[in-house]
Residue frames as a rotation matrix with the C-alpha (Angstrom) as fourth column:
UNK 1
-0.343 -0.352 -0.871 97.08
-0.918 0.324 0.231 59.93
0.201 0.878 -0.434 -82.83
UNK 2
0.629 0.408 0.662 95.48
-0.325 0.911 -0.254 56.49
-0.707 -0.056 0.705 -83.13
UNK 3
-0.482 -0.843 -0.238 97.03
-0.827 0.348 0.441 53.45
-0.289 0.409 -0.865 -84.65
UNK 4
0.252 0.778 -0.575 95.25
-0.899 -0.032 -0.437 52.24
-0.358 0.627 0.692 -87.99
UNK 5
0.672 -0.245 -0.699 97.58
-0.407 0.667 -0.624 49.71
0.619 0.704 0.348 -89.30
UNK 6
0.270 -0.961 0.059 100.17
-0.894 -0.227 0.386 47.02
-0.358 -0.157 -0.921 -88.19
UNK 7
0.764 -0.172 -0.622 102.37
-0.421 0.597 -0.683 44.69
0.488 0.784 0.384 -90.19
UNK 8
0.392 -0.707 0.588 104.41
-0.444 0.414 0.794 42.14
-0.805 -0.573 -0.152 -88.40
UNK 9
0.458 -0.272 -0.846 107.36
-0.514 0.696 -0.502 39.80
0.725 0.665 0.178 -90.05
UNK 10
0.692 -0.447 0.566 108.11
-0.451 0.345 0.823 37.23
-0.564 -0.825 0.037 -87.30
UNK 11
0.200 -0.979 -0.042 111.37
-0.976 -0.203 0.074 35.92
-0.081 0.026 -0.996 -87.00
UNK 12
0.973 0.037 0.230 111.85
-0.116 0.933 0.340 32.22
-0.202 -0.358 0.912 -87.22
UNK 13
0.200 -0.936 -0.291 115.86
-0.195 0.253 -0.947 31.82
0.960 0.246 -0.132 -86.36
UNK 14
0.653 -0.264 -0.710 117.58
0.561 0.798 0.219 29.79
0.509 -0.542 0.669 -84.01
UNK 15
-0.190 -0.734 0.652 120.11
0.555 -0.628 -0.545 32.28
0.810 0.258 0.527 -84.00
UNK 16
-0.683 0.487 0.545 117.78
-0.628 -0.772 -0.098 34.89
0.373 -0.409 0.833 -82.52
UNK 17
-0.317 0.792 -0.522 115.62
0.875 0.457 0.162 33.07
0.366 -0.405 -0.838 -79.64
UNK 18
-0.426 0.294 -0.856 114.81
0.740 -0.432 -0.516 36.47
-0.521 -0.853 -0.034 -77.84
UNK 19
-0.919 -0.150 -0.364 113.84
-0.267 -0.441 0.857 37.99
-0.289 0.885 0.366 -81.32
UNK 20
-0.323 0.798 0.508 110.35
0.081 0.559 -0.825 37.39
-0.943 -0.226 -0.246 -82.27
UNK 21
0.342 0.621 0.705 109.31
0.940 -0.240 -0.245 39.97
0.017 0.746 -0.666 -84.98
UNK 22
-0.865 -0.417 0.279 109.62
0.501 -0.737 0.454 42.82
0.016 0.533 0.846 -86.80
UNK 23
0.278 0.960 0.039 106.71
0.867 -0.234 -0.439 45.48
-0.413 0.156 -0.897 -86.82
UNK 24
-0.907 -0.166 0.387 106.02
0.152 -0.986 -0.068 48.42
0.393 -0.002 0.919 -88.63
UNK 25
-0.160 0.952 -0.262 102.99
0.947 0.073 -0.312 50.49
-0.278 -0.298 -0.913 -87.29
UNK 26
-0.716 0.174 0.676 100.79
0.359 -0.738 0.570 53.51
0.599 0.651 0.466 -89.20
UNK 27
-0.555 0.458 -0.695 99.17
0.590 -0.373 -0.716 56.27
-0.587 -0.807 -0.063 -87.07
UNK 28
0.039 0.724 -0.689 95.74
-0.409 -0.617 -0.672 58.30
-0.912 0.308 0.272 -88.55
UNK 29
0.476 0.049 0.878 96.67
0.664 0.635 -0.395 56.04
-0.577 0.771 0.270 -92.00
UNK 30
0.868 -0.254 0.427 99.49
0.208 -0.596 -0.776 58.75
0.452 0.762 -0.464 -92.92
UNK 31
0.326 -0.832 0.449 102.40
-0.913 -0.401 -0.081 58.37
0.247 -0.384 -0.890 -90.68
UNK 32
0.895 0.332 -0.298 104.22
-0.174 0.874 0.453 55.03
0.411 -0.354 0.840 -90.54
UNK 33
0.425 -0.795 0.431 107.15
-0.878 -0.246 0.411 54.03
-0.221 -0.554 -0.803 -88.18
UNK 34
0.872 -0.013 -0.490 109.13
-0.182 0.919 -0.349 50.73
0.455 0.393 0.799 -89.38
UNK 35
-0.177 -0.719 -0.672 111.54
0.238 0.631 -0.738 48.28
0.955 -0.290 0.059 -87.51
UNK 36
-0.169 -0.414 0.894 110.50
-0.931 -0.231 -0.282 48.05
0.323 -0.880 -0.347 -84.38
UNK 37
-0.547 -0.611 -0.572 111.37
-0.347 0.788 -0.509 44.75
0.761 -0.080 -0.643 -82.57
UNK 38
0.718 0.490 0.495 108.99
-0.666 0.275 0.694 42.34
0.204 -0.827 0.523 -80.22
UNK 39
-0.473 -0.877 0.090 111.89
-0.487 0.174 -0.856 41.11
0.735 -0.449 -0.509 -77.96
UNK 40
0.734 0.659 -0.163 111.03
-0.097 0.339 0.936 38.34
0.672 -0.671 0.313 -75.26
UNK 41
-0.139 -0.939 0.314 113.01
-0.341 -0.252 -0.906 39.50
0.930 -0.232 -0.285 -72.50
UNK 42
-0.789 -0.549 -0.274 113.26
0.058 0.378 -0.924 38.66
0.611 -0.745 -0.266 -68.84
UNK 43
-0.802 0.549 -0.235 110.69
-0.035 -0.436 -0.899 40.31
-0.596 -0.713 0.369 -67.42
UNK 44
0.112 0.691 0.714 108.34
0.666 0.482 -0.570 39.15
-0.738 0.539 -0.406 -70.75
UNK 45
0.038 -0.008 0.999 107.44
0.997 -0.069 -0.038 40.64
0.070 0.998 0.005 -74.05
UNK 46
0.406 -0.035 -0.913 108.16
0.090 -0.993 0.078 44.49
-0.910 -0.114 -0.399 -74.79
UNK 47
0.696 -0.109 0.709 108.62
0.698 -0.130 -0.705 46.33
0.169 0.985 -0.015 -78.11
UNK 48
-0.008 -0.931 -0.364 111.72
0.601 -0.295 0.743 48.04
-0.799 -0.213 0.562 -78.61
UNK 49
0.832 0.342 -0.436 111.64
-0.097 -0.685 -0.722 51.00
-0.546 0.643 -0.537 -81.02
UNK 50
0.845 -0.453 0.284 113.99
0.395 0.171 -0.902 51.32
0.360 0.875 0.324 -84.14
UNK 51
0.877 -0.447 -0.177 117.60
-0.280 -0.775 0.567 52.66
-0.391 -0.448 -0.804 -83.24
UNK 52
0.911 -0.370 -0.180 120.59
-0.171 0.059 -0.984 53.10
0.375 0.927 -0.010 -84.74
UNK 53
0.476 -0.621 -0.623 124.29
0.790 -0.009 0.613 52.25
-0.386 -0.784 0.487 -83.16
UNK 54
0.971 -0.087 0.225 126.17
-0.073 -0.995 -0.069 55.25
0.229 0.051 -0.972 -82.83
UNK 55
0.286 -0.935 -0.210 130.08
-0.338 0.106 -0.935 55.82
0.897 0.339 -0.286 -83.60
UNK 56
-0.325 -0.435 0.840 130.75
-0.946 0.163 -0.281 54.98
-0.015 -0.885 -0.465 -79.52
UNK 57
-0.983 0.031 -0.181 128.89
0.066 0.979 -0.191 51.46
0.171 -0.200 -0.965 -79.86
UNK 58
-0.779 0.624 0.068 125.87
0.145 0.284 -0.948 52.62
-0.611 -0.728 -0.312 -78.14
UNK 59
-0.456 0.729 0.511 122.54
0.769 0.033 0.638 52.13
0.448 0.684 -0.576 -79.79
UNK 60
-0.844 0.345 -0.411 120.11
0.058 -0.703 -0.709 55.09
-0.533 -0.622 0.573 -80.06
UNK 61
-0.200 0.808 0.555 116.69
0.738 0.496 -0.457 55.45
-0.644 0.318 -0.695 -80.45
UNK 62
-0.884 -0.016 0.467 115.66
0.349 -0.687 0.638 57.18
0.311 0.727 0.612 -84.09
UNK 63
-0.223 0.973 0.050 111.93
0.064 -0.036 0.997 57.08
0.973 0.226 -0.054 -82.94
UNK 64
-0.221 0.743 -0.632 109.69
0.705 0.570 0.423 56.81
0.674 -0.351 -0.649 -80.02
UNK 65
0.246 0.775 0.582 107.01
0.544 -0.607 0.579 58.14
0.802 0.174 -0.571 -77.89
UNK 66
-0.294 -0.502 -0.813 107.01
0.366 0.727 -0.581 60.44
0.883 -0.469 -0.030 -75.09
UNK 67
-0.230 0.854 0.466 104.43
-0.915 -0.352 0.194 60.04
0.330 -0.382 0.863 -73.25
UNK 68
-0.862 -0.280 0.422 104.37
-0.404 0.884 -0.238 56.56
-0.306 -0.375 -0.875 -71.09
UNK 69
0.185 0.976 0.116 100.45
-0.405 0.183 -0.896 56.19
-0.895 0.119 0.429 -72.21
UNK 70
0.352 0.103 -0.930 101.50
-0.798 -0.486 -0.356 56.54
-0.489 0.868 -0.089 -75.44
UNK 71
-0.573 -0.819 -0.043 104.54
-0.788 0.564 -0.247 53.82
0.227 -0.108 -0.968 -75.16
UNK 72
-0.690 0.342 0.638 101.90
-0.139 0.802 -0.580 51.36
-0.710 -0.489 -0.506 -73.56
UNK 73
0.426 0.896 0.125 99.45
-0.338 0.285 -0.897 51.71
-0.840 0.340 0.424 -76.03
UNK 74
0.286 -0.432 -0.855 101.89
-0.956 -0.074 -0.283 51.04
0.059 0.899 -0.435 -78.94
UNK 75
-0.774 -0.618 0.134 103.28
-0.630 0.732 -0.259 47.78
0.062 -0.285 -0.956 -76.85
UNK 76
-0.188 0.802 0.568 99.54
-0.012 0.576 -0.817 46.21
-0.982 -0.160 -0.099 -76.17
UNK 77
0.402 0.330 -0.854 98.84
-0.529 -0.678 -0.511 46.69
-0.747 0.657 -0.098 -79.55
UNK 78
-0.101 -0.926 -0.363 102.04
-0.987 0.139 -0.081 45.70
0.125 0.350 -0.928 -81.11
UNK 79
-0.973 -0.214 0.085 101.62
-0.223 0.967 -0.123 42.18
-0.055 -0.138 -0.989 -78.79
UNK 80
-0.274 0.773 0.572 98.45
-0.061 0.579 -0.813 41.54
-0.960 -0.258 -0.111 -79.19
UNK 81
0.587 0.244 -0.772 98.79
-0.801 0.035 -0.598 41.51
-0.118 0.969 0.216 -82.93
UNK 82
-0.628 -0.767 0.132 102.18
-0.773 0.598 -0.211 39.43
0.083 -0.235 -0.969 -82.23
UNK 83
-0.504 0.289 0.814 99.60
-0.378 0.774 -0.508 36.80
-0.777 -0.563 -0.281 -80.43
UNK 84
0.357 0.895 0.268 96.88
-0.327 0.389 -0.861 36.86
-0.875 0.220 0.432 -82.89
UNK 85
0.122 -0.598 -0.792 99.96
-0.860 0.335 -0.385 35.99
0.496 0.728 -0.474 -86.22
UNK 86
-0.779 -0.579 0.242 101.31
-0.620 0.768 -0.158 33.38
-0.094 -0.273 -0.957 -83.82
UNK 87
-0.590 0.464 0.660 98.17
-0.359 0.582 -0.730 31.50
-0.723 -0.668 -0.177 -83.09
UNK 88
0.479 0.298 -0.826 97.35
-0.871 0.039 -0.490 31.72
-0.114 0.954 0.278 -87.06
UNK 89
-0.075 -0.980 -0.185 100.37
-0.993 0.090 -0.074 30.48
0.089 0.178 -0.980 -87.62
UNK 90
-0.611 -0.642 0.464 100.27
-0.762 0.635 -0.126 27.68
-0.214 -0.430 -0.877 -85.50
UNK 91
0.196 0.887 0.419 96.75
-0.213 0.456 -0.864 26.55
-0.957 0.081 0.278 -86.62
UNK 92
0.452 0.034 -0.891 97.94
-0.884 -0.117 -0.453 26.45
-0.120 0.993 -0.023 -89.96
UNK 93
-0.012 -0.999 0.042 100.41
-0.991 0.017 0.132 23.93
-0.132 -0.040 -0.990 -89.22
């Protein structure tokens, strides 16, 4: 599967500083996955896949890949669209 399309909505709340964006991404231009989350965490940026919380509290994922190749190629991707919105962005300003 290859990944044709992605569509970011970045985040711009105080609220949420470790929040960045919202992505959805479309594989072969006929399968698309929506809400997953660029998240600047401790150890730097990483996408977090959609998940739901579940009657104990804990959150589970609804999606994601598995295959670690697969996972990495969705996260480079993911941030390096992330980079190229931000740096629009900021030129616009």
């Amino acid at each position: 599967m290859k990944i044709t399309d992605v569509r970011l909505r970045t985040v711009k709340s105080d609220n949420e500083l470790k929040l960045k964006a919202y992505a959805d991404i479309t594989f072969d231009e006929s399968f698309v996955i929506h809400g997953l989350k660029i998240i600047d965490g401790q150890k730097g940026m990483f996408v977090a896949m959609p998940s739901r919380k579940m009657p104990d509290g804990e959150y589970k994922d609804i999606v994601h890949p598995i295959k670690p190749e697969l996972r990495k190629e969705i996260t480079d991707i993911v941030i390096e669209k992330y980079h190229e919105v931000e740096k629009k962005e900021g030129k616009e300003e």
